[in-house]
Every structure is written in structure tokens, then in C-alpha cells.
BALOBA-1460 file (C-alpha; in Angstrom, 3 decimals):
// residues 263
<rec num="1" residu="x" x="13.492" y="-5.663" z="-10.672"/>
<rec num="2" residu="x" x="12.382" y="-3.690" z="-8.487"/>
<rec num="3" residu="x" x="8.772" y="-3.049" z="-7.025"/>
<rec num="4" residu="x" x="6.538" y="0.170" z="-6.397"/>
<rec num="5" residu="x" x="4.205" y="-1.992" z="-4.303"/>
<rec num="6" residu="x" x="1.557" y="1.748" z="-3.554"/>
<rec num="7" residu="x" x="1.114" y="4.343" z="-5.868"/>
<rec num="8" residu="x" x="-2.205" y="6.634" z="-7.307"/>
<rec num="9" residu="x" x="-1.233" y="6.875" z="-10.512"/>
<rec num="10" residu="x" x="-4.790" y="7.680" z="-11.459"/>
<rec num="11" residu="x" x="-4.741" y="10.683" z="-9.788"/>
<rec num="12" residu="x" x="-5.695" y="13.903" z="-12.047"/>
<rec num="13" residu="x" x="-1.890" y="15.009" z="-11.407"/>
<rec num="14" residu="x" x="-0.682" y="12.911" z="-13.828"/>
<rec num="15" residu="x" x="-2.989" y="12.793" z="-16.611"/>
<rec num="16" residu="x" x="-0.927" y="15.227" z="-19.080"/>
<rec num="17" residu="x" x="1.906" y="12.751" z="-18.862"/>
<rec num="18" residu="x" x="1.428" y="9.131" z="-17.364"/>
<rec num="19" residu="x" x="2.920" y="7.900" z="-20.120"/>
<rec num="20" residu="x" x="6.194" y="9.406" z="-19.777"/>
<rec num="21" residu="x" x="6.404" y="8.480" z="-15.982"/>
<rec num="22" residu="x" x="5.259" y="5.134" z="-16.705"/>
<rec num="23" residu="x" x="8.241" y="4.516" z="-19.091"/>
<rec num="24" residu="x" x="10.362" y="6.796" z="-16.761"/>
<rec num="25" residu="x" x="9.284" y="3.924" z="-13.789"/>
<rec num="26" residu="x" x="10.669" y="1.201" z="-16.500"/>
<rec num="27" residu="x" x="13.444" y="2.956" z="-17.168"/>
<rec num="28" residu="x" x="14.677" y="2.387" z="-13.596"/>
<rec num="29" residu="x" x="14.221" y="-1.088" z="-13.134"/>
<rec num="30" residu="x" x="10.857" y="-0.996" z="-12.321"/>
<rec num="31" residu="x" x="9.672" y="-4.108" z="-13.125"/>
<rec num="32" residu="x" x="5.918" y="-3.730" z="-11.557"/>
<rec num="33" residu="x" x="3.487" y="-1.681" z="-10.204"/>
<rec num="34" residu="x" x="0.126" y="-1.347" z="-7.705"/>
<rec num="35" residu="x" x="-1.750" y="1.239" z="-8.869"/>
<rec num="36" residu="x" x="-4.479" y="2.230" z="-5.753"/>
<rec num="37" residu="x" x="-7.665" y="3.470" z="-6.425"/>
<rec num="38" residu="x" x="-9.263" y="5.201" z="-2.924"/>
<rec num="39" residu="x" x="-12.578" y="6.703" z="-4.085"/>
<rec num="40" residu="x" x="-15.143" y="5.752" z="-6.516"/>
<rec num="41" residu="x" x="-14.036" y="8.644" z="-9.311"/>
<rec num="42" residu="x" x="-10.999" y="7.082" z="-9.592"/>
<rec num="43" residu="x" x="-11.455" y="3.450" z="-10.488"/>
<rec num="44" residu="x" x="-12.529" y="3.685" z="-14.013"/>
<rec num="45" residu="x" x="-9.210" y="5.226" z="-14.720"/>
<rec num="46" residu="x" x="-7.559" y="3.035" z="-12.317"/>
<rec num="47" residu="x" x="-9.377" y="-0.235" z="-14.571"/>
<rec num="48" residu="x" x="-8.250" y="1.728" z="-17.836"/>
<rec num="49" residu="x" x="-4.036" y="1.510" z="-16.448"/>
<rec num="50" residu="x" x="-4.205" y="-1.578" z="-15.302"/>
<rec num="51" residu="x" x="-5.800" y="-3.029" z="-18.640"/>
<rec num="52" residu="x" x="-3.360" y="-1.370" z="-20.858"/>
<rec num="53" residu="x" x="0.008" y="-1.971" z="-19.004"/>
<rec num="54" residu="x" x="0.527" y="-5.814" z="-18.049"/>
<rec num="55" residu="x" x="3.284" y="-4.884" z="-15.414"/>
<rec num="56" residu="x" x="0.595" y="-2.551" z="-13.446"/>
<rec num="57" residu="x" x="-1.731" y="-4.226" z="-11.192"/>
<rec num="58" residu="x" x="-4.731" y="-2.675" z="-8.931"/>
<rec num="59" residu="x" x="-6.430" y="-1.930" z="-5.750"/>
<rec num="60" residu="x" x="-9.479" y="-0.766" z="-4.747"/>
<rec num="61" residu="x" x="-10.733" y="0.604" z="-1.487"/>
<rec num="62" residu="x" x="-12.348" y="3.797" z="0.231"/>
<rec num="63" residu="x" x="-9.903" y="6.095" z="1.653"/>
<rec num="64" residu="x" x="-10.449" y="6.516" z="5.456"/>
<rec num="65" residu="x" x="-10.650" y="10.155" z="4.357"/>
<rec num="66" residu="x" x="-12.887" y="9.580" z="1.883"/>
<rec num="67" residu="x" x="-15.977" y="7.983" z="3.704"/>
<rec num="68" residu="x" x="-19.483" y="9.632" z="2.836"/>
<rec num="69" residu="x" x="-21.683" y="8.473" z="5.963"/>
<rec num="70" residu="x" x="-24.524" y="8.692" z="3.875"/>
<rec num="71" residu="x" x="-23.080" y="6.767" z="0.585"/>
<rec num="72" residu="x" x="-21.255" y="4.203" z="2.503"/>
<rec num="73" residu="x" x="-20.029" y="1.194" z="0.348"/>
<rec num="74" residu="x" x="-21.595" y="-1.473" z="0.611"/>
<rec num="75" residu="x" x="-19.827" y="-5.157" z="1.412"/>
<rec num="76" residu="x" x="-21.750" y="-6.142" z="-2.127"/>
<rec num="77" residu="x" x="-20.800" y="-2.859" z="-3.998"/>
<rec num="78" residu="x" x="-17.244" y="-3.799" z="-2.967"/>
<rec num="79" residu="x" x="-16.967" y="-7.599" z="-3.481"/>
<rec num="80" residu="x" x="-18.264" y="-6.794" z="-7.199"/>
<rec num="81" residu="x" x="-15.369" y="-3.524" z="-7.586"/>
<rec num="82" residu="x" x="-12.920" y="-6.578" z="-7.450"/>
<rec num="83" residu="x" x="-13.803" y="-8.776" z="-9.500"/>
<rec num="84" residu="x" x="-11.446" y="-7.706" z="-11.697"/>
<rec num="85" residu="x" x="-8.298" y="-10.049" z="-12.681"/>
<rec num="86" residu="x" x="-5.970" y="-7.825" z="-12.239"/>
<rec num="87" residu="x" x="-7.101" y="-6.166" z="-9.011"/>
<rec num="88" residu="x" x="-5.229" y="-8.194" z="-5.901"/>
<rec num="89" residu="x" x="-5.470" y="-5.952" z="-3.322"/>
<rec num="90" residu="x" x="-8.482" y="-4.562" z="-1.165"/>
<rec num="91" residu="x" x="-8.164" y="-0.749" z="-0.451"/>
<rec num="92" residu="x" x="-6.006" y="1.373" z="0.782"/>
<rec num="93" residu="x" x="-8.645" y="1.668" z="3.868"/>
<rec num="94" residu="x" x="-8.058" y="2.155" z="7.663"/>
<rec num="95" residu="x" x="-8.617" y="4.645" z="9.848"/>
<rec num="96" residu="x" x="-7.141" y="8.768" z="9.816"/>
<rec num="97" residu="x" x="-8.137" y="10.587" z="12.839"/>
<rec num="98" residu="x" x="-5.673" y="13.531" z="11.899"/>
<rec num="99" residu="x" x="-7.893" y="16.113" z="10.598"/>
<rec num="100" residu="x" x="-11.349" y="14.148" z="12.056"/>
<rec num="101" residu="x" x="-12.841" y="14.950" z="8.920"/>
<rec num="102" residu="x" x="-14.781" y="11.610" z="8.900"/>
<rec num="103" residu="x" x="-16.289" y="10.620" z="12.233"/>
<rec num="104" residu="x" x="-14.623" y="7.727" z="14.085"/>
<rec num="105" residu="x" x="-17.462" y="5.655" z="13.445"/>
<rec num="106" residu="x" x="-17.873" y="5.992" z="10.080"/>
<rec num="107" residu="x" x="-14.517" y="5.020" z="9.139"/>
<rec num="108" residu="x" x="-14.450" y="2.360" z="11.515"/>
<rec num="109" residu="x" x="-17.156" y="0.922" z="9.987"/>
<rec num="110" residu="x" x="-15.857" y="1.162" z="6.357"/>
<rec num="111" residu="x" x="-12.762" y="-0.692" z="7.646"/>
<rec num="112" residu="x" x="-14.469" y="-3.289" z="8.803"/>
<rec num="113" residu="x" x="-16.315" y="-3.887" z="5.585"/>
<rec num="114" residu="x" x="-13.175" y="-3.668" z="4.096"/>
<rec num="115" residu="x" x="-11.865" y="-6.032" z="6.456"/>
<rec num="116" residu="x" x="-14.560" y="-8.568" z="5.277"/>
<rec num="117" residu="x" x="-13.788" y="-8.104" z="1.861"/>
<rec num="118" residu="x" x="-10.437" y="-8.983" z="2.137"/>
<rec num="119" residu="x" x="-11.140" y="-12.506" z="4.119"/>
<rec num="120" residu="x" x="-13.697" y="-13.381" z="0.899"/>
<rec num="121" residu="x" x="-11.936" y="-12.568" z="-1.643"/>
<rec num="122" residu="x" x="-8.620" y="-13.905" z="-0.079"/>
<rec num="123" residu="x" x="-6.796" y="-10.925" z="-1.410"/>
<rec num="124" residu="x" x="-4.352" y="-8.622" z="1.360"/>
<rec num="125" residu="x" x="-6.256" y="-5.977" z="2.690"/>
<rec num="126" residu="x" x="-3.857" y="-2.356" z="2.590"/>
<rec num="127" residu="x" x="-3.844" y="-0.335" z="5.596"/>
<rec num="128" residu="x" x="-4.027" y="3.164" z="6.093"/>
<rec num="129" residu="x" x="-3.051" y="4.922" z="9.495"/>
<rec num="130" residu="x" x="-2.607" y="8.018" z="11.122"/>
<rec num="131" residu="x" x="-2.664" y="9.307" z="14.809"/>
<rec num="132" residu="x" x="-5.154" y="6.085" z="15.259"/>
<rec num="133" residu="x" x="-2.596" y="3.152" z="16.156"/>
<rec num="134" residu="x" x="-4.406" y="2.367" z="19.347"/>
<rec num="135" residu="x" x="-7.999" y="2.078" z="17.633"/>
<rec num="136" residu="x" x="-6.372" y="0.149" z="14.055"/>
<rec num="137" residu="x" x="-4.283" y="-2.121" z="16.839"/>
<rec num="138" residu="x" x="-7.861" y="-3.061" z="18.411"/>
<rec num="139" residu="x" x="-9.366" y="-3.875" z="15.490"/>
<rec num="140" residu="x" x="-6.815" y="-5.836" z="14.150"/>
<rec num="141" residu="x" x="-6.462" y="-8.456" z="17.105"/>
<rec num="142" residu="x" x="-10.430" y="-8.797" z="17.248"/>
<rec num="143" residu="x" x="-10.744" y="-8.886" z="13.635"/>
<rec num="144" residu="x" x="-7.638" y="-11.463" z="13.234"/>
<rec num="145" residu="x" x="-8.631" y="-13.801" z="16.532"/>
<rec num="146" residu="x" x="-12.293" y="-13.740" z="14.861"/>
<rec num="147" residu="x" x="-11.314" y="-14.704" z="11.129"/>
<rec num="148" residu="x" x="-7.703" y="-14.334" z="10.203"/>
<rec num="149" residu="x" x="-6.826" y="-12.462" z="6.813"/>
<rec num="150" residu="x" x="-3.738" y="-11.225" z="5.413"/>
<rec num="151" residu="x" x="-2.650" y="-7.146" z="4.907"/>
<rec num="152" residu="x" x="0.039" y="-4.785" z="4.665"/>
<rec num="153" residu="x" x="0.929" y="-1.608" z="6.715"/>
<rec num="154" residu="x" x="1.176" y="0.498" z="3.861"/>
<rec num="155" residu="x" x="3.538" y="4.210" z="4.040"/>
<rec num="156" residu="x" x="4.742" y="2.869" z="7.858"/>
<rec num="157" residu="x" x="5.459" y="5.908" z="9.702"/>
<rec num="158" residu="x" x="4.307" y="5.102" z="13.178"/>
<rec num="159" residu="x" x="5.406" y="3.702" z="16.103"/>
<rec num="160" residu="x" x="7.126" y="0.308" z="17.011"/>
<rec num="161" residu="x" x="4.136" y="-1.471" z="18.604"/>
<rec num="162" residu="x" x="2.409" y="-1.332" z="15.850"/>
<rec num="163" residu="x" x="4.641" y="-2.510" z="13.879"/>
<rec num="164" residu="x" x="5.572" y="-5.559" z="16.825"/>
<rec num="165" residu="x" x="1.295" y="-6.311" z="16.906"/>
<rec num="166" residu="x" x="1.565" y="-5.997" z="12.839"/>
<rec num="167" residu="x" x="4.118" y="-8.652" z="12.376"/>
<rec num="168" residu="x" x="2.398" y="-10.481" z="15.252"/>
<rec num="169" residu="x" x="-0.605" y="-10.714" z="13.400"/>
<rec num="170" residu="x" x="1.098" y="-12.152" z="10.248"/>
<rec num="171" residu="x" x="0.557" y="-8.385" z="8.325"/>
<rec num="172" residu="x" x="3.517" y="-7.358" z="5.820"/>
<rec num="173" residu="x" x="5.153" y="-3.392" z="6.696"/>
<rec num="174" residu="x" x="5.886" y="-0.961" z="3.609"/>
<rec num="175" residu="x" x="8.160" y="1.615" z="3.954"/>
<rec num="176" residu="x" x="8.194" y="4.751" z="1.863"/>
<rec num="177" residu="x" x="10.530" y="7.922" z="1.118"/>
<rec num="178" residu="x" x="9.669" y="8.864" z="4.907"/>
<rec num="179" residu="x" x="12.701" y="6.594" z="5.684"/>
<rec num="180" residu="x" x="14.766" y="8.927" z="3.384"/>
<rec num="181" residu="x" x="14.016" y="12.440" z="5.723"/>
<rec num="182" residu="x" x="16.404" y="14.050" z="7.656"/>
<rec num="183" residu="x" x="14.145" y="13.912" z="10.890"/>
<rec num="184" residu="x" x="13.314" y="10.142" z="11.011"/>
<rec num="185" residu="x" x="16.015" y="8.752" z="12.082"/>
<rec num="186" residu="x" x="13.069" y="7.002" z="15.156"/>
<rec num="187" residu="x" x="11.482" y="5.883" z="11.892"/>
<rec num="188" residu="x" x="14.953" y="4.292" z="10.889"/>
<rec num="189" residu="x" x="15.976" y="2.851" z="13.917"/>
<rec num="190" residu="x" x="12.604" y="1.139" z="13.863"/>
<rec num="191" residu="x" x="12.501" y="-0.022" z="10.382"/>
<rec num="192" residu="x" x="16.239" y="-1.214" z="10.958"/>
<rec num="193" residu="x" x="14.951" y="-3.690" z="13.450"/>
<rec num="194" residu="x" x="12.389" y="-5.730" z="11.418"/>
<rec num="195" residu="x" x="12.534" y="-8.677" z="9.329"/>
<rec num="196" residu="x" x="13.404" y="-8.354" z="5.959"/>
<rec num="197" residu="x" x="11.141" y="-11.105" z="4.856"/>
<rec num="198" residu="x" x="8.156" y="-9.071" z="5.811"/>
<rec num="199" residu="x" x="9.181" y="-6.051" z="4.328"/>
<rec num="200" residu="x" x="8.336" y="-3.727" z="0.879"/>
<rec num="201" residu="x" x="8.843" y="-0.501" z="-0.128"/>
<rec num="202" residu="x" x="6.319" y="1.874" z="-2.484"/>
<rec num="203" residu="x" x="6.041" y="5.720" z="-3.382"/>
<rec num="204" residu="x" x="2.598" y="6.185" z="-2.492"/>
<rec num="205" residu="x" x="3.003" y="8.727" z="-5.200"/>
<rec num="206" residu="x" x="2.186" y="11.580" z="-5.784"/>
<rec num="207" residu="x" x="2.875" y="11.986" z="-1.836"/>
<rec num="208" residu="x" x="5.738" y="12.026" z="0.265"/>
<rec num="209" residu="x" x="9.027" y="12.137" z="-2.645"/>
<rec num="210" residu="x" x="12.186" y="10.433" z="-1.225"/>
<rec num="211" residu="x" x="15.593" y="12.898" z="-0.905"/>
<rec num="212" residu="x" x="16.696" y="14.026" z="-3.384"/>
<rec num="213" residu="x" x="13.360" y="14.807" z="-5.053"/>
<rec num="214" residu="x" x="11.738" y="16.050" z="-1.570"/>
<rec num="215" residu="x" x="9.065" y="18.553" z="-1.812"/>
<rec num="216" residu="x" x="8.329" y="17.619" z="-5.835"/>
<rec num="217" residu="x" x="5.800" y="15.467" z="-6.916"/>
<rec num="218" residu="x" x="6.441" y="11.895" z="-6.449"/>
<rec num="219" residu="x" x="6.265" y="9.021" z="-9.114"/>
<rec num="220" residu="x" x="7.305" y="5.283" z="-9.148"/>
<rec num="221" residu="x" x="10.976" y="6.006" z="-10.683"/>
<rec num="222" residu="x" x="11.615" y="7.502" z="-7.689"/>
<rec num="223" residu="x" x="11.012" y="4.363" z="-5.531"/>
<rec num="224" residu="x" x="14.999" y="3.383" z="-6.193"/>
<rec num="225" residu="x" x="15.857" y="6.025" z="-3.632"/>
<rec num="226" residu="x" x="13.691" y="4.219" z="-0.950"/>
<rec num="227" residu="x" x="15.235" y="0.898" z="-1.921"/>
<rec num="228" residu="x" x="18.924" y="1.992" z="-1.888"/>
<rec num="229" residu="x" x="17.682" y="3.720" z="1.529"/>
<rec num="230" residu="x" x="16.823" y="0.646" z="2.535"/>
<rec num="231" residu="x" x="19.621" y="-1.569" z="1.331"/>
<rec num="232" residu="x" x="22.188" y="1.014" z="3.458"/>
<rec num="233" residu="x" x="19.519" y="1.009" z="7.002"/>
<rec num="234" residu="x" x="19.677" y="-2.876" z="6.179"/>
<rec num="235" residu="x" x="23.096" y="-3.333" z="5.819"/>
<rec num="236" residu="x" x="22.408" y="-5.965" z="2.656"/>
<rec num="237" residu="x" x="23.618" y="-5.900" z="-0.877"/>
<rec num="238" residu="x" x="21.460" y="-4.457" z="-3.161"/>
<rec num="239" residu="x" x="20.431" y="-7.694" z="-5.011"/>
<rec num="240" residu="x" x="19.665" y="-9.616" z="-2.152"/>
<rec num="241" residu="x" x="17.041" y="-7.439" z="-1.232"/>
<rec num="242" residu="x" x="16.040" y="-6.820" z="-4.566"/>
<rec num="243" residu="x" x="15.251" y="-10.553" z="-4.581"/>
<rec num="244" residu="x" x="13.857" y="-10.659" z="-1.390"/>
<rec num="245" residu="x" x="11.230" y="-7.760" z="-1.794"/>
<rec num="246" residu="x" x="10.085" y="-9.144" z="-4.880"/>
<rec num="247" residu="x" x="9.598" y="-12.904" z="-3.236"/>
<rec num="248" residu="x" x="7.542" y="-10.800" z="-0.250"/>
<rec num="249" residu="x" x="5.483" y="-8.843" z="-2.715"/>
<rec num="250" residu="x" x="4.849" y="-12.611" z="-4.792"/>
<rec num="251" residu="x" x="3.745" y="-14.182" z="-1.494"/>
<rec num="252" residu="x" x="1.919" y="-11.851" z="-0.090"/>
<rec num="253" residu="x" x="-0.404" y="-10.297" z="-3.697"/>
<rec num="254" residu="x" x="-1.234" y="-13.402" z="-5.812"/>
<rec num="255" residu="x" x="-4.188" y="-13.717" z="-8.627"/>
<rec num="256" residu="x" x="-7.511" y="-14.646" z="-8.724"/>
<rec num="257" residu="x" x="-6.238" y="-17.878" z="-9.764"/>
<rec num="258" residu="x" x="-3.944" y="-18.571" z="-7.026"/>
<rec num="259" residu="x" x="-1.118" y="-18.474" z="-8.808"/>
<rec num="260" residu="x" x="1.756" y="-16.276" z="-7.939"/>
<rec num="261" residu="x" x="2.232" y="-13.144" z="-10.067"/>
<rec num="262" residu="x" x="3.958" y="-13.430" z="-13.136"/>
<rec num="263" residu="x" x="7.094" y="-11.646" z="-12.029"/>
């Protein structure tokens, strides 16, 4: 079995056909799912896939991206988003300082609500980042040395400090279909160089399609590619890793009862 551990399959893109892509995931020995909600518009449709497939589980967070200075959610606004059984993972969240379409503040300030959240409701907090590692690697330490918590790098594209202070900090690293294009091979050699035990792979679809579906719309089927990708940068039979992604994913999302997932 294998595990799309980030995906938005809520996202409008896929509303003429989820159902096909779902199957289409199953199809290809994809045993489970995290669907990621990253606005409020999208988690009553988020709530509605996770309720009517048992082998698709949620998150819920504001997208760095997505911060509205003036609407900003609230720690109690959150906390009560979660309650739901079958959510077990606090955003994606983090900070984006590409396009500095949300002030540096603002998101910085979501995060750390987010951050919260994730220590209180003992669930792994999912971490967005781009162009910020020197900021998110600040935050972190304080944040971790102040009240630990557990997370995930999610879509790891950046550079190999952060990923060194990530595992340092006890966080989990995702890898996408980045590790599949032609011009990350730094990406690879990086990647190639951590432990496997702290290690899963995702779409984050509909972004970022692995070769040999590059440039088309991404869904979970497509998460094989990454995991054969993977299994070949790794240098491990496919099973073993198979096995060991889906003990990492067990560990690292469990219940609201405390029990590990039943996968």
C-alpha cells in the first residue's frame, strides 16, 4: 500500500470527476489518503470526502498565501475546525515570501497560531515553505525549545539545512514529484542523504505532476512515480520502503483516540 500523505482533492479542479481519480488512486495501490484543506471555502467539501471515503483522512489549516490580516483565524476558530475524527493533521501553514502577497507578519503570526494548535490537539502540524527557510528555521527552534510538537516538511524542495534543523527538531520530510525533474538532481543528492525512517512522499495534487505526467494536472495515482523515484535515489527494494513509509506515516498521523491509523 502505498500512501499519498498531501493532496487538495477538494479543489474546484476536480469536482466533474473525483470519483474517477479516487478509484484511479485505488487502482494503483493506493491504500490511503490526506486530503488538505488551506482556506475556509474549502473545508466543507474537504469534511464531505473525508466522511464518505474511509481510506481518506483530513487536514485543516490557512495557507501562508491565504492569510486575510483582517479575518485572521482565530486559535478558538481553529481548535473547533478539528474536532473532527477524521482530521489528524493541522494545516498546511508556514510561511511563502515568494510573491509577498501576505505581509511577513501576518503569516508569521498565523503560523504561530497554527503552531499552538498543533501542541493542543497533539496532532503534526504540516509545513509550508518557500524562499523563507531562514525565518521558518527561527521559528521552529524557539517554538520547539519553548513547547515541543511534532510536524512534517511537506513538498521538500529546499535546501539541506533545513532539512539537517528539521530532522534535528524531531519533524518528518515529504518529498514530492520535484524529486522526479530533470533539474533537481541538488534536490536528489539531498533527499538521497536522509533517513528513511523519517521520510514520506505525497502529490500535493493538483500541483507539481511527477515525469511522466509533468506539466498535466496532478492526482494521487500518480504518487507511484514519486515512490519508485524514491525506491531507485534510495537504493531499496520497493517493498521495504513501501513498508517503511507506511510505518512513518502510522507514527507520525494517529487519531483522536491515540490509536494508530487503521492501515
Amino acid at each position: 500500500m502505498i500512501i499519498d500523505s498531501h493532496c487538495h482533492l477538494s479543489f474546484e479542479t476536480y469536482d466533474e470527476e473525483r470519483e474517477r481519480i479516487i478509484q484511479a488512486a485505488r487502482s494503483q495501490n493506493v491504500g490511503l489518503i490526506l486530503n488538505v484543506a488551506t482556506e475556509p471555502k474549502e473545508y466543507a467539501d474537504m469534511i464531505g470526502v473525508i466522511e464518505k471515503y474511509p481510506f481518506i483522512y483530513g487536514a485543516y489549516g490557512i495557507h501562508p498565501e491565504s492569510v486575510e490580516p483582517e479575518n485572521m483565524i482565530t486559535l478558538p476558530d481553529l481548535l473547533q475546525s478539528l474536532h473532527h475524527l477524521k482530521i489528524i493533521g493541522v494545516g498546511e501553514t508556514g510561511l511563502d515570501y515568494h510573491y509577498e502577497n501576505v505581509d511577513r507578519k501576518y503569516q508569521q503570526e498565523s503560523f504561530m497560531i497554527h503552531i499552538e494548535a498543533a501542541r493542543q490537539t497533539d496532532m503534526p502540524l504540516i509545513i509550508h515553505t518557500r524562499d523563507a527557510d531562514a525565518d521558518l528555521k527561527a521559528i521552529l527552534k524557539e517554538q520547539m525549545i519553548y513547547k515541543p510538537f511534532k510536524g512534517v516538511i511537506h513538498c521538500f524542495s529546499s535546501s539541506e539545512a533545513l532539512a539537517k534543523t528539521a530532522l534535528d527538531l524531531g519533524l518528518y520530510i515529504s518529498v514530492s514529484g520535484i524529486i522526479t525533474f530533470k533539474k533537481s538532481e541538488e534536490l536528489r543528492t539531498i533527499v538521497k542523504k536522509l533517513p528513511l525512517n523519517r521520510l514520506l512522499v505525497e502529490t500535493d495534487a493538483p500541483f507539481l505532476a511527477p515525469v511522466p505526467y509533468r506539466g498535466k494536472r496532478n492526482e494521487p495515482a500518480y504518487v507511484i512515480e514519486t515512490f519508485k523515484a524514491l525506491a531507485q535515489l534510495k537504493a531499496v527494494p520497493e517493498d521495504v520502503l513501501e513498508n517503511q513509509l507506511m510505518s512513518n506515516f502510522k507514527h507520525l498521523f494517529k487519531n483522536k483516540l491515540g490509536k494508530e491509523l487503521p492501515i
